[in-house]
C-alpha positions as CSV (number, residue, x, y, z in Angstrom):
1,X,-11.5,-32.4,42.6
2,X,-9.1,-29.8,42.8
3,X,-6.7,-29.2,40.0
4,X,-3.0,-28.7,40.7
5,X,-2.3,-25.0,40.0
6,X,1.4,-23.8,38.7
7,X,2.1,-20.4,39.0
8,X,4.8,-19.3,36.1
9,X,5.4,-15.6,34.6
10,X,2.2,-15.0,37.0
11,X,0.0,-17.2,35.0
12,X,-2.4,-19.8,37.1
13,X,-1.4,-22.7,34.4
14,X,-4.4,-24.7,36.2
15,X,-7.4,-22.3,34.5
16,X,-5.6,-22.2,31.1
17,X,-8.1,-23.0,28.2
18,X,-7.5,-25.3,25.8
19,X,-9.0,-25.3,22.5
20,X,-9.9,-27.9,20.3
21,X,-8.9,-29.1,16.9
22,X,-12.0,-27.5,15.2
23,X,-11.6,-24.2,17.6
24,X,-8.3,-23.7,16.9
25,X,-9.0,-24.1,12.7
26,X,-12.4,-21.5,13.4
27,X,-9.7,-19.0,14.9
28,X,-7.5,-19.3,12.3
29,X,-10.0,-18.7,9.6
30,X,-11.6,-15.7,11.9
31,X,-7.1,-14.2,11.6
32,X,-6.8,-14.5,8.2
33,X,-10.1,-12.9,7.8
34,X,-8.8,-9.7,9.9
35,X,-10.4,-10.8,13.4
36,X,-7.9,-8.3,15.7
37,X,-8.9,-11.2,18.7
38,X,-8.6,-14.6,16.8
39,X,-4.9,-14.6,16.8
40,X,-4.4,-13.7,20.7
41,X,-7.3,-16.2,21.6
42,X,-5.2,-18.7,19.6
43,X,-2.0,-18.1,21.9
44,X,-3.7,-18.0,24.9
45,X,-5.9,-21.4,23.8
46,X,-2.4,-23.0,23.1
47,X,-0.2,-22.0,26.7
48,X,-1.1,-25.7,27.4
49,X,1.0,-26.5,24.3
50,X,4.6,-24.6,25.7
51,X,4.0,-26.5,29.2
52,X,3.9,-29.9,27.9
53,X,7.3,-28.8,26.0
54,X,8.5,-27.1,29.0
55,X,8.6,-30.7,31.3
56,X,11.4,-32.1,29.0
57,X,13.7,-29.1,30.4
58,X,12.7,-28.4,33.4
59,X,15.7,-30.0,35.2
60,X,17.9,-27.9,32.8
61,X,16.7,-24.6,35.2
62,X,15.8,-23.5,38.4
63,X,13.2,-20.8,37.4
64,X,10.9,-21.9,34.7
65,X,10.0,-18.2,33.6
66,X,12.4,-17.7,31.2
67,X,11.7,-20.9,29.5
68,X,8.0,-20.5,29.4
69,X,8.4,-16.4,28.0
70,X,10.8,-18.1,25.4
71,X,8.7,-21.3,24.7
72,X,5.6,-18.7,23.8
73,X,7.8,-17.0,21.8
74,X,8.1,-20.3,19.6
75,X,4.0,-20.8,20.0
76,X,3.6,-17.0,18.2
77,X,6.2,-17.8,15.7
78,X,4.3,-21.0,15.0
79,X,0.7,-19.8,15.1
80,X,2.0,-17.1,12.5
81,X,3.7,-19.2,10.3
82,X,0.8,-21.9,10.8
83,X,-1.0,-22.6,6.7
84,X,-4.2,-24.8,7.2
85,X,-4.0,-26.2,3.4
86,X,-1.0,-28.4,5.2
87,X,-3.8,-30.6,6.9
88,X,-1.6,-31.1,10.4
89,X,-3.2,-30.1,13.5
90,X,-1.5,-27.2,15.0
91,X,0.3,-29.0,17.8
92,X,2.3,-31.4,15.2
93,X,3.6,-28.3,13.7
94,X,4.0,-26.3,16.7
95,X,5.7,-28.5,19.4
96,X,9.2,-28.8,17.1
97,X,9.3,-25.0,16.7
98,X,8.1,-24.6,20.7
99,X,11.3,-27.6,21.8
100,X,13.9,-25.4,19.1
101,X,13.2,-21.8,20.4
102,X,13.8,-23.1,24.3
103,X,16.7,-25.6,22.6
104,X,18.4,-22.1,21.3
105,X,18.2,-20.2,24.4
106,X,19.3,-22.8,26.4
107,X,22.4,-23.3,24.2
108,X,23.4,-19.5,23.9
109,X,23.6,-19.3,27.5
110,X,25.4,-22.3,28.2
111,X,28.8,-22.2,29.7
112,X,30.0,-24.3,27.8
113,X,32.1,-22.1,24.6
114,X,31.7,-23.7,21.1
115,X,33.5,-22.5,18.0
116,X,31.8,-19.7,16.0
117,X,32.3,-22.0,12.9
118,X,31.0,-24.8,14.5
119,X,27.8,-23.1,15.7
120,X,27.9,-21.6,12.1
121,X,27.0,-24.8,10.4
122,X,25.3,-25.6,13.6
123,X,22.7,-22.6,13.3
124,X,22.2,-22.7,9.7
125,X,22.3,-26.5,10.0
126,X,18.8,-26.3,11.9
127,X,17.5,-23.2,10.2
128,X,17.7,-25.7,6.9
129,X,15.7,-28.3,8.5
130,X,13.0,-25.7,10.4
131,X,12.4,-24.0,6.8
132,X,12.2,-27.7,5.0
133,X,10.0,-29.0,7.7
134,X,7.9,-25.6,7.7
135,X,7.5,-25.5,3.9
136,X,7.0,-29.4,2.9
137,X,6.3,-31.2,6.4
138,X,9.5,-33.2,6.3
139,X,13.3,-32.8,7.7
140,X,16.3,-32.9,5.8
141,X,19.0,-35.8,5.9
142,X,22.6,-34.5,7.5
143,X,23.9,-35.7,3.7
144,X,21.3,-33.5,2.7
145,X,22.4,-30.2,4.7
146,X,26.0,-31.0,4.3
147,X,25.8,-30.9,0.4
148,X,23.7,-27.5,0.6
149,X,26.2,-25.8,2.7
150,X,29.0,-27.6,1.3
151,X,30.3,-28.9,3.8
152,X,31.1,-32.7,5.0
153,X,28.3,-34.6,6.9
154,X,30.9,-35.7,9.5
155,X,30.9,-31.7,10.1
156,X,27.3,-31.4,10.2
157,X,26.8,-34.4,13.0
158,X,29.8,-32.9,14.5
159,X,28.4,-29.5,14.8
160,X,24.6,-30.8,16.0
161,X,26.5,-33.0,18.7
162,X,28.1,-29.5,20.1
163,X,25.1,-28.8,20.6
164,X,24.0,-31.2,23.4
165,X,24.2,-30.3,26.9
166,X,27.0,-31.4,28.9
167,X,26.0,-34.2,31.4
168,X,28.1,-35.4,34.1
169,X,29.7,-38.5,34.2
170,X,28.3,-39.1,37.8
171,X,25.0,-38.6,36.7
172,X,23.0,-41.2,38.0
173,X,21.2,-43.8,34.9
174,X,19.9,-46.1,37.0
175,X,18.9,-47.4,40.2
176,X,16.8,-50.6,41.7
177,X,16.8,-50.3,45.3
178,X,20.5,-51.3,45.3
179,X,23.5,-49.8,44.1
180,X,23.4,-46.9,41.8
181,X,24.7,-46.9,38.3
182,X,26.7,-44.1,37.2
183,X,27.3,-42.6,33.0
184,X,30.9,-43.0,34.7
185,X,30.2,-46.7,34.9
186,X,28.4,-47.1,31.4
187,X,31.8,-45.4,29.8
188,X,33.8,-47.5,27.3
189,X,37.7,-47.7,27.8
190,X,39.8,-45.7,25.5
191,X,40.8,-48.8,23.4
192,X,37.4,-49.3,22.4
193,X,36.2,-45.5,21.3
194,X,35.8,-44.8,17.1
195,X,36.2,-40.8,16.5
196,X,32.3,-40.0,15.2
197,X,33.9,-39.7,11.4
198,X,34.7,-43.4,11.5
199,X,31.3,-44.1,12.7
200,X,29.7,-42.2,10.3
201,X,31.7,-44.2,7.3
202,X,31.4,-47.2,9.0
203,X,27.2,-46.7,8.6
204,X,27.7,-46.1,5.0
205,X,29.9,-49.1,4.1
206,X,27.2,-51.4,6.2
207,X,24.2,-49.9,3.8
208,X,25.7,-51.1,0.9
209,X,25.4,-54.5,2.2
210,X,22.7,-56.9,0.8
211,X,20.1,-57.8,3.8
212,X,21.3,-61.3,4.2
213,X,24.6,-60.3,4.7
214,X,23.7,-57.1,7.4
215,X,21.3,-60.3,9.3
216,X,24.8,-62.5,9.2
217,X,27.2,-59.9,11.0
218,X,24.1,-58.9,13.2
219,X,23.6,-62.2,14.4
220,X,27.2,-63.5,14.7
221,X,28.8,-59.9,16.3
222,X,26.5,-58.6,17.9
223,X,23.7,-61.2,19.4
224,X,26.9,-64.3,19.3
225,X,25.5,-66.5,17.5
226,X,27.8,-69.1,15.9
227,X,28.0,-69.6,12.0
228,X,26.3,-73.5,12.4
229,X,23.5,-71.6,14.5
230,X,22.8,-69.4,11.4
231,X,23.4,-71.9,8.7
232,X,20.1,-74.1,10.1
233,X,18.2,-70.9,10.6
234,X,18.5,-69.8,7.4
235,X,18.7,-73.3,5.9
236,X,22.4,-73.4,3.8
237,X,25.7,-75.0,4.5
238,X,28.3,-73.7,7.5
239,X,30.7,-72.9,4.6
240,X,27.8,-70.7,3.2
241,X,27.6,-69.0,5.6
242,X,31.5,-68.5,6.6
243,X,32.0,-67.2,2.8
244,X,29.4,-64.5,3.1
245,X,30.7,-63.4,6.3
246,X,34.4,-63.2,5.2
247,X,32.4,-61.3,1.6
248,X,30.6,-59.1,3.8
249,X,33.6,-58.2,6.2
250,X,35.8,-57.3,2.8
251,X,33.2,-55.3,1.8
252,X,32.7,-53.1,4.1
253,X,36.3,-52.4,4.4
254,X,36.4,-51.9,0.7
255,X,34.3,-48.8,1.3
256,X,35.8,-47.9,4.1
257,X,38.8,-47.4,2.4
């Protein structure tokens, strides 16, 4: 059976090798042990890598060559900066630095102008989590970055969000046959938008919340359920339940506050 061929930067993506788990750690050993062919092999063993990366953008572009030049790019940086005594395979640690050098090029040639300060925080904002995830194999919290750059988390979120592509509000979401539905469609009316700060504090005051309380306002605001309906599923009095509520509710705008 033939194999469906893709021709980008002149390379027949079809034929593209793809090395195993244990092939790519024999390679690795071969580098560090001053092979001049183990690290090349290991690039071109791992194209396969900056095409499965490369589908979740391709509707950003009309010409995938860019992308695919700038997605190896991230495979070299990876494959370099790749330690074996981390025990991951080389595509968990590869793929996120792969997505982010294609996510950065995309962004710096957007039309769409940001702030410098903005993509400040933004830039080092991601650098942060890149070198925590590179070094110790997990990502740091916003909180996290914000108190390092000192900075407020609502600045942090705010800078990352001005860094999502702009979609347009007659962008189709969904369609069964019948009548399309539009973002346009799925928009809230002014009345009912919270700026992204009061979001952000309303999380926090929630968390503090014991679980029962967080189950209560879940099931009466947003799956409807009445206070009697709760009161027999969790086995206590209507009144119970009402004076947890109303405790719950004055919480949460104590810490608004």
């Amino acid at each position: 059976m033939a194999r469906h061929k893709v021709e980008i930067s002149g390379v027949n993506t079809a034929n593209i090798k793809v090395l195993s788990n244990e092939e790519n750690i024999e390679l690795f050993k071969k580098m560090q042990n001053g092979d001049p062919f183990a690290r090349e092999d290991l690039i071109n063993g791992n194209l396969k890598l900056v095409l499965s990366i490369l589908k979740k953008f391709s509707y950003k572009v009309d010409n995938l060559d860019d992308l695919f030049q700038v997605g190896c790019l991230g495979l070299v940086k990876a494959i370099d900066n790749f330690d074996l005594s981390f025990d991951v395979k080389l595509s968990t640690y590869a793929c996120p630095m792969i997505a982010g050098e294609i996510k950065r090029y995309l962004r710096d040639n957007s039309a769409l102008r940001i702030s410098r300060s903005i993509k400040d925080i933004a830039y080092k904002t991601l650098k942060l989590k890149e070198e925590e995830f590179t070094t110790k194999g997990r990502e740091l919290t916003n909180l996290e970055v914000a108190n390092i750059l000192n900075v407020s988390e609502y600045e942090v979120v705010n800078a990352l969000e001005s860094l999502r592509e702009p979609v347009s509000m007659y962008e189709p979401i969904y369609n069964d046959g019948g009548d399309t539905i539009y973002l346009y469609d799925q928009l809230s009316k002014p009345r009912d938008e919270y700026g992204l700060d009061s979001r952000i504090a309303l999380d926090k005051a929630i968390s503090f919340l014991k679980p029962r309380e967080k189950k209560i306002l879940n099931d009466r605001f947003l799956i409807g359920k009445t206070q009697m309906e709760i009161a027999e599923e969790l086995g206590i009095s209507q009144a119970q339940i009402s004076r947890l509520e109303k405790n719950a509710i004055d919480n949460i705008k104590k810490h608004i506050k």
